[in-house]
C-alpha positions as CSV (number, residue, x, y, z in Angstrom):
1,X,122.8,104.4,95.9
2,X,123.3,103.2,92.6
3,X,121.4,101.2,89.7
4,X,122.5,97.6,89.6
5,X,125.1,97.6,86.7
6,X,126.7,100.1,88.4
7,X,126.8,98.8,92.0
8,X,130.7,97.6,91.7
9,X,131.9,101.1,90.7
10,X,134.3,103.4,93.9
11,X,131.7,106.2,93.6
12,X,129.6,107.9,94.6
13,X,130.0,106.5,97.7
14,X,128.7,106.9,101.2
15,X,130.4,106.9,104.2
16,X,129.8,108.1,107.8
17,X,131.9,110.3,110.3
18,X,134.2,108.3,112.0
19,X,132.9,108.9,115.4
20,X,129.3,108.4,114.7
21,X,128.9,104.9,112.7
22,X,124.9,105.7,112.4
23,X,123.6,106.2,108.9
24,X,119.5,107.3,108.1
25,X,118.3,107.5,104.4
26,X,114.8,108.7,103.7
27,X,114.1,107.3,100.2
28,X,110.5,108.9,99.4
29,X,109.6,106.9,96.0
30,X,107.1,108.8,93.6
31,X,105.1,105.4,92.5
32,X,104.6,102.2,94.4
33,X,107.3,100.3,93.7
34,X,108.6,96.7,94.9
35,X,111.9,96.3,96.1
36,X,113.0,92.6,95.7
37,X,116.4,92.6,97.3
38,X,119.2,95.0,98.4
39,X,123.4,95.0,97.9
40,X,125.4,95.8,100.5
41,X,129.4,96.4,99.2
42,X,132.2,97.1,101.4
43,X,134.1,98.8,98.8
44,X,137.5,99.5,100.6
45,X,140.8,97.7,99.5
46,X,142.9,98.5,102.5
47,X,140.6,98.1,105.2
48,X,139.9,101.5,106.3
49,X,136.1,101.5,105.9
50,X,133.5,98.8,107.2
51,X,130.4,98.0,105.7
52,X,127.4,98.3,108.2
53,X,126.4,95.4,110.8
54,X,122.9,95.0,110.2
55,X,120.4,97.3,108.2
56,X,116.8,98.3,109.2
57,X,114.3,99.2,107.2
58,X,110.6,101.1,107.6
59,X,108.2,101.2,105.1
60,X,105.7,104.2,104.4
61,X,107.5,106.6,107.4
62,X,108.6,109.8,106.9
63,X,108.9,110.8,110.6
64,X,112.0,108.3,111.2
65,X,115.2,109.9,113.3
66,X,117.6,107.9,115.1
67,X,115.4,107.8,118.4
68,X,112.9,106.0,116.2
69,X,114.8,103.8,114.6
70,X,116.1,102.6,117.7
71,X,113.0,102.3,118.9
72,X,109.8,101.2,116.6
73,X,110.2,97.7,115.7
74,X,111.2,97.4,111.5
75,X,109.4,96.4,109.1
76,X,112.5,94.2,108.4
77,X,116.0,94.0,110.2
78,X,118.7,92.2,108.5
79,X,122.3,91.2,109.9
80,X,125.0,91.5,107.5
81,X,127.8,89.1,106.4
82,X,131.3,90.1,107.4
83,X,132.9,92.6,104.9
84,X,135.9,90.1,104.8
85,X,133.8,87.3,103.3
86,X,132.3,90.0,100.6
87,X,135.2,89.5,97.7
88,X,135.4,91.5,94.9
89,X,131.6,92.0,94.9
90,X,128.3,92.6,96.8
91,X,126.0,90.6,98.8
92,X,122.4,90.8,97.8
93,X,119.9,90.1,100.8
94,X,115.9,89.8,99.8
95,X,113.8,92.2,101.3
96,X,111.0,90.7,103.1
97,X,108.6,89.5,101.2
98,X,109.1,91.7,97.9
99,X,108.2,94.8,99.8
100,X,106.5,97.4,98.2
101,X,107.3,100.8,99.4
């Protein structure tokens, strides 16, 4: 996760074992805050990493494992473009509508 200028930079970065393609984040926020869009960034150059498919997202949980999240409907479920159309940058997608978290 990074601030916006920096979202172009190799690290950190975050990748998952390569058996088990399944990534959760629990971001608890301090404040309310509203979260406008998201960047996804495949940031291999040899193609040996793969951005994710699709991403879900729940709002004000903090009991979500991977049962859950296959389960509970999200509060928004986005498929991603193909890392090879991604080019030397990332692919912003809004969050629905202006979320607040």
């Amino acid at each position: 996760f990074k601030i916006h200028e920096e979202r172009l930079t190799a690290t950190p970065s975050v990748r998952s074992p390569e058996d088990d393609p399944e990534l959760l984040f629990y971001i608890p926020f301090t404040e309310t805050v509203t979260v406008k869009h998201f960047s996804i960034r495949n940031g291999s150059t040899n193609g040996d990493t793969a951005a994710p498919r699709r991403v879900k997202i729940f709002t004000n949980r903090d009991d979500i494992d991977f049962e859950t999240a296959r389960e509970l409907p999200a509060h928004q479920e986005t498929i991603l473009v193909e890392p090879e159309h991604i080019v030397d940058g990332t692919v912003d997608y809004p969050a629905r509508p202006a979320s607040k978290f």
